[in-house]
DRENMAR-646940 format. One record per residue (C-alpha): x, y, z. Coordinates in nm, 3 decimals, padded with zeros to 5 digits. Layout:
N
+---------+---------+---------+
!      xx !      yy !      zz !
+---------+---------+---------+
!       X !       Y !       Z !
...
+---------+---------+---------+
# end
This chain:
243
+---------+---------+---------+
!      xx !      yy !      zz !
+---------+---------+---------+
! -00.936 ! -01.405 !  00.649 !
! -01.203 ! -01.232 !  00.444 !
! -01.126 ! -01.285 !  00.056 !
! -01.292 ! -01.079 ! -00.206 !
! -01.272 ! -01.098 ! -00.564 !
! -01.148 ! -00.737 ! -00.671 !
! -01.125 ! -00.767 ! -01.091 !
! -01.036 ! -01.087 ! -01.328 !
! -00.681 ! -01.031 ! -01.172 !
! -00.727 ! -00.976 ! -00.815 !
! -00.850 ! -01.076 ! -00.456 !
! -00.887 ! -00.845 ! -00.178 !
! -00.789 ! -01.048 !  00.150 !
! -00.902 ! -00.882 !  00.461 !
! -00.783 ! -00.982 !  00.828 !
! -00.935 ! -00.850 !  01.141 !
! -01.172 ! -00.654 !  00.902 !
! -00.973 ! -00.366 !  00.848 !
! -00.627 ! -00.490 !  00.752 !
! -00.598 ! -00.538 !  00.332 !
! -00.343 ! -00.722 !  00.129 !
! -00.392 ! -00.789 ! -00.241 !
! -00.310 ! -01.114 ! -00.420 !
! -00.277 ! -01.050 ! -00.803 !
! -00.226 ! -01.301 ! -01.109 !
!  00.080 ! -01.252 ! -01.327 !
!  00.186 ! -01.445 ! -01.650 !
!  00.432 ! -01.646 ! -01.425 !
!  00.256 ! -01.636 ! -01.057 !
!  00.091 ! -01.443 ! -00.839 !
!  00.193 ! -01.077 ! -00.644 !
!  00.144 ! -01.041 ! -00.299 !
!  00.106 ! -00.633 ! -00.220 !
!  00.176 ! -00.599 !  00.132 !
!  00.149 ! -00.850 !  00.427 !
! -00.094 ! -00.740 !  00.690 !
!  00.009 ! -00.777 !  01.020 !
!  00.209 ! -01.053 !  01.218 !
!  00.080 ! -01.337 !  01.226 !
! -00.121 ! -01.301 !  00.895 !
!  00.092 ! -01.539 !  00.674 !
! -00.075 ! -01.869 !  00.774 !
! -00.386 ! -01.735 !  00.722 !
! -00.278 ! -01.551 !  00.392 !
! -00.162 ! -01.903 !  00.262 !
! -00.514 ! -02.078 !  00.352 !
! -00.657 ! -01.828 !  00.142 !
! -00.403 ! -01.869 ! -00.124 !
! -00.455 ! -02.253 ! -00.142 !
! -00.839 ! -02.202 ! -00.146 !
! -00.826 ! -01.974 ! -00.423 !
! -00.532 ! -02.216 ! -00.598 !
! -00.241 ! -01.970 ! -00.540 !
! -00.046 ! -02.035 ! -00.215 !
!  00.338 ! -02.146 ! -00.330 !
!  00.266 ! -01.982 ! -00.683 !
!  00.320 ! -01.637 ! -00.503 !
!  00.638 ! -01.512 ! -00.702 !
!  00.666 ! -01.132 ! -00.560 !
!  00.595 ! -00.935 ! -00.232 !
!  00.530 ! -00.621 ! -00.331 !
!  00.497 ! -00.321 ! -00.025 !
!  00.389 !  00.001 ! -00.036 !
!  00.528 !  00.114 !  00.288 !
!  00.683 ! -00.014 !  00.600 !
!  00.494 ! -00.002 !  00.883 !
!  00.358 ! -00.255 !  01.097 !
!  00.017 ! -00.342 !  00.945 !
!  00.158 ! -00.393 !  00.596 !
!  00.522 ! -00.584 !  00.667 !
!  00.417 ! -00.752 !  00.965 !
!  00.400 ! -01.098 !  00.835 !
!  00.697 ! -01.019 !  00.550 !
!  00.965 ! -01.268 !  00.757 !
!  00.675 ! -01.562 !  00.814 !
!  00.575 ! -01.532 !  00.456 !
!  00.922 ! -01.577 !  00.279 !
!  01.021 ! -01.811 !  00.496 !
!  00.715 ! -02.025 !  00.405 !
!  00.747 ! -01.927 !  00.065 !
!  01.137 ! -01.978 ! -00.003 !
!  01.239 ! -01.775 ! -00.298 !
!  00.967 ! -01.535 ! -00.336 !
!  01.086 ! -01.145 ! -00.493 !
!  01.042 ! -00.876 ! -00.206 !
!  00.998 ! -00.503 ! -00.342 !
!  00.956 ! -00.185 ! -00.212 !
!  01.079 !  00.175 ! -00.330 !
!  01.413 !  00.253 ! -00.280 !
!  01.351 !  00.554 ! -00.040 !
!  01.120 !  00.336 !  00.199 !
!  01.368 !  00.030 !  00.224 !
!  01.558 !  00.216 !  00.478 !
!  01.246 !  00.224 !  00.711 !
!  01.229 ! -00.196 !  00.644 !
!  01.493 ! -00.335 !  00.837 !
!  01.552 ! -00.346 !  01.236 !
!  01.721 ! -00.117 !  01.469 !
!  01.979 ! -00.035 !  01.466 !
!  02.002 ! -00.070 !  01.067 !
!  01.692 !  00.064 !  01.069 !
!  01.742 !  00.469 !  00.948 !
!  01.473 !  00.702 !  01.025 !
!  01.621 !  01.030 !  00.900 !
!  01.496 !  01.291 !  00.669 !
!  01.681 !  01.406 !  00.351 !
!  01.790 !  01.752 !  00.240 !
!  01.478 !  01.879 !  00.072 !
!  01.239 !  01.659 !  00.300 !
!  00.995 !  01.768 !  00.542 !
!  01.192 !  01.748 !  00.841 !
!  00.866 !  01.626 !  01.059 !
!  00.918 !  01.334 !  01.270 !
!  00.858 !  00.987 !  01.097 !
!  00.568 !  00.846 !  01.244 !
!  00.366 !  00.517 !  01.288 !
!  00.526 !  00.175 !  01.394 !
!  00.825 !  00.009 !  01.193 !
!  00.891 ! -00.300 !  01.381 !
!  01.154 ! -00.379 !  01.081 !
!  01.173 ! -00.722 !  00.874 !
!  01.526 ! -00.926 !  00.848 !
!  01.403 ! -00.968 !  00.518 !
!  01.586 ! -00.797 !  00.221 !
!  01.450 ! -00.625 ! -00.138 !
!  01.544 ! -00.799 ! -00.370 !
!  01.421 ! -00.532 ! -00.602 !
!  01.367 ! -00.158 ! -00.567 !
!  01.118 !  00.021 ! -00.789 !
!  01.101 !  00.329 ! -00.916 !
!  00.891 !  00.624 ! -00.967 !
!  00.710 !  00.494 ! -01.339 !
!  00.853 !  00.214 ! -01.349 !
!  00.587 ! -00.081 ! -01.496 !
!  00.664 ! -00.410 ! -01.238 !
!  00.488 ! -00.695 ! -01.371 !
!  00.158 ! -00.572 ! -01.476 !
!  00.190 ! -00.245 ! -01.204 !
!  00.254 !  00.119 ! -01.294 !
!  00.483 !  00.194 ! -00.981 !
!  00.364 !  00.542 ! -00.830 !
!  00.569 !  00.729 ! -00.580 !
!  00.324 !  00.848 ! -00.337 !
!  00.485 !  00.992 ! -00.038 !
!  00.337 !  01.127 !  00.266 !
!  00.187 !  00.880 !  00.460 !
!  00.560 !  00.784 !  00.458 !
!  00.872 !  00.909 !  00.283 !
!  00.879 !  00.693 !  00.074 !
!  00.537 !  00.532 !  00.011 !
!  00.437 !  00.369 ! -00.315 !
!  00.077 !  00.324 ! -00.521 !
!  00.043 !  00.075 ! -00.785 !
! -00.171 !  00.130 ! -01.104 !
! -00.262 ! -00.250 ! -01.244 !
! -00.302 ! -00.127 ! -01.591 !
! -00.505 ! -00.413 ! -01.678 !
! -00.782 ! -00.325 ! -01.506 !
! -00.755 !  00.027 ! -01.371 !
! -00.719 ! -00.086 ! -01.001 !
! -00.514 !  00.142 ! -00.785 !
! -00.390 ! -00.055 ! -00.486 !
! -00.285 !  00.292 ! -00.257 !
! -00.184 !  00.151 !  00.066 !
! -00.238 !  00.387 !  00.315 !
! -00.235 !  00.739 !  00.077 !
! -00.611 !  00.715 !  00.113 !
! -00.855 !  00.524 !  00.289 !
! -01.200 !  00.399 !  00.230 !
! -01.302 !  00.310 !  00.539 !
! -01.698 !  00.396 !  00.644 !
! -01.757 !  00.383 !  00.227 !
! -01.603 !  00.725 !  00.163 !
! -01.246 !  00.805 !  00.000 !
! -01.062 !  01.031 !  00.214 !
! -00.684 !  01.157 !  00.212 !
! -00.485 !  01.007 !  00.495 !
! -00.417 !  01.292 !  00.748 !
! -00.789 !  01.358 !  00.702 !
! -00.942 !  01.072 !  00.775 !
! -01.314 !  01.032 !  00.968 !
! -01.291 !  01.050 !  01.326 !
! -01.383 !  00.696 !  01.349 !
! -01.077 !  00.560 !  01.228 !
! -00.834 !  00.813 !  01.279 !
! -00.541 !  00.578 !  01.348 !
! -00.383 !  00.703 !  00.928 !
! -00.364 !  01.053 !  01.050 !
! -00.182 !  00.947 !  01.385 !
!  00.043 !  00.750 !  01.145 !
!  00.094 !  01.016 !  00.835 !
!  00.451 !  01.164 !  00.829 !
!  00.369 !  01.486 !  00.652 !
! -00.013 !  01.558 !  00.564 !
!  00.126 !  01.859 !  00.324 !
!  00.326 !  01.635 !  00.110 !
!  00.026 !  01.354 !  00.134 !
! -00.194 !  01.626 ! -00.078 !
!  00.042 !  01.651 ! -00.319 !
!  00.063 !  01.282 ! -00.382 !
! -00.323 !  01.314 ! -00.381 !
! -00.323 !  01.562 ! -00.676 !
! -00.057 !  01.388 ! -00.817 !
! -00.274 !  01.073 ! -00.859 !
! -00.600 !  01.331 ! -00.947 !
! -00.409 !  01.459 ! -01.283 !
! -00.337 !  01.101 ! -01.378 !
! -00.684 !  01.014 ! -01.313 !
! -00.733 !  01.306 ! -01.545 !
! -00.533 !  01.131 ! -01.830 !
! -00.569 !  00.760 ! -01.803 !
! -00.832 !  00.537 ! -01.689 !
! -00.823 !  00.420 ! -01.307 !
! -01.161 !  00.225 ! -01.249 !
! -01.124 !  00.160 ! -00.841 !
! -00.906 !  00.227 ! -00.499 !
! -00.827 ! -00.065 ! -00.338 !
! -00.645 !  00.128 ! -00.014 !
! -00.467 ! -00.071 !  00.288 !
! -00.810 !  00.035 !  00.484 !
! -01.148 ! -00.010 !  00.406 !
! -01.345 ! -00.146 !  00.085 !
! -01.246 ! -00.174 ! -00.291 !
! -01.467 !  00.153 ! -00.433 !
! -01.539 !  00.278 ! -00.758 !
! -01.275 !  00.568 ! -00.788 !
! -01.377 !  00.907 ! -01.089 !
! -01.180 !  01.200 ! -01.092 !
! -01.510 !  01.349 ! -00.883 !
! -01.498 !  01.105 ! -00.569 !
! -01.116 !  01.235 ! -00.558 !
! -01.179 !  01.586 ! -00.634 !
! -01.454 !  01.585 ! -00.308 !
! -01.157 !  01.431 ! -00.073 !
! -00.897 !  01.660 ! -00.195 !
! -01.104 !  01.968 ! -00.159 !
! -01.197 !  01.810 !  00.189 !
! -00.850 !  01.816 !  00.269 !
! -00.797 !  02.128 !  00.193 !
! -01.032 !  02.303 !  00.405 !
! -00.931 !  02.181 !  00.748 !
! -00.543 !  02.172 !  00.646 !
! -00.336 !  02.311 !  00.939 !
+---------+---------+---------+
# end
């Protein structure tokens, strides 16, 4: 497990060099955003104890349910014992296991077929956020597309926008998932509806627009300095090879 040290408030851990999670200091603990893939916990509490965290984790926080980001969610609260898990209300019915596990689309939905893997956790929310809603030290973002019901968080501290897989920086460069480089394609595979995904992209443009958001730290790829310019150049990208 790869650790990086994102801002004062937070580490980038990296498994199989590709996979992100984010630990982040609180006034009472730490937040865990996301869980990597199973059989990341172990090594997500090594890093925890190196860095003087591991049972001070207080909150799981996910931004979607698939595989590579709830894989370890069981492992870790078991290990943990009493830790918060969160996730947006929409996406919690993609969390659990068949056959709880509901995959349809909503009136007013793109009707596309939900894709990626959701292997499903036995682990409940404790806690569903919200669209604005500030949890902990996070501005709570609904950012669907990738999934129907994908979060962003905005750590308001420090302008670090942890985006799960709504973007990816993978090869250095932001792009939008749905359009990302041919050598790690595996987002677009896994995007629900690319049209909606644009929208959450210009959603999080116009609030670059107004506040100040420093950095990406995406599910994928590297933490990277983030102006309303780097996200202009992947929207428009996106825009020109839309189908």
């Amino acid at each position: 497990m790869r650790i990086r040290e994102v801002s004062d408030h937070a580490f980038q851990l990296t498994r199989l060099g590709l996979v992100n999670c984010y630990l982040l200091r609180e006034v009472d603990g730490y937040t865990l955003i996301d869980t990597g893939i199973t059989g990341s916990a172990d090594a997500i509490l090594v890093a925890a104890r190196q860095l003087g965290v591991a049972m001070e984790i207080q909150r799981i926080l996910l931004t979607h349910a698939h595989a590579d980001h709830v894989g370890s969610l069981d492992h870790l609260t078991h290990l943990l014992g009493n830790a918060d898990v969160a996730i947006g209300e929409r996406e919690a019915r993609l969390l659990p296991k068949k056959p709880a596990q509901d995959r349809s689309r909503d009136a007013g939905e793109p009707q596309g077929k939900v894709k990626g893997m959701y292997p499903g956790a036995t682990s409940r929310p404790t806690h569903l956020v919200s669209d604005g809603e500030l949890y902990g030290s996070l501005r709570c973002l609904a950012t669907p597309g990738h999934t129907p019901g994908h979060f962003s968080f905005l750590d308001e501290r420090d302008g670090t926008l942890y985006c799960g897989d709504a973007m990816t920086t993978v090869g250095g460069h932001l792009h939008i998932s749905g359009w990302a480089p041919w050598y790690f394609s595996f987002p677009n595979f896994a995007t629900w509806d690319k049209p909606t995904n644009l929208e959450s992209a210009r959603k999080i443009f116009e609030l670059a627009s107004l506040t100040a958001i420093e950095q990406i730290a995406p599910g994928h790829g590297p933490v990277c300095h983030l102006t309303s310019k780097v996200l202009a150049l992947a929207i428009v990208e996106a825009e020109r090879t839309k189908a």
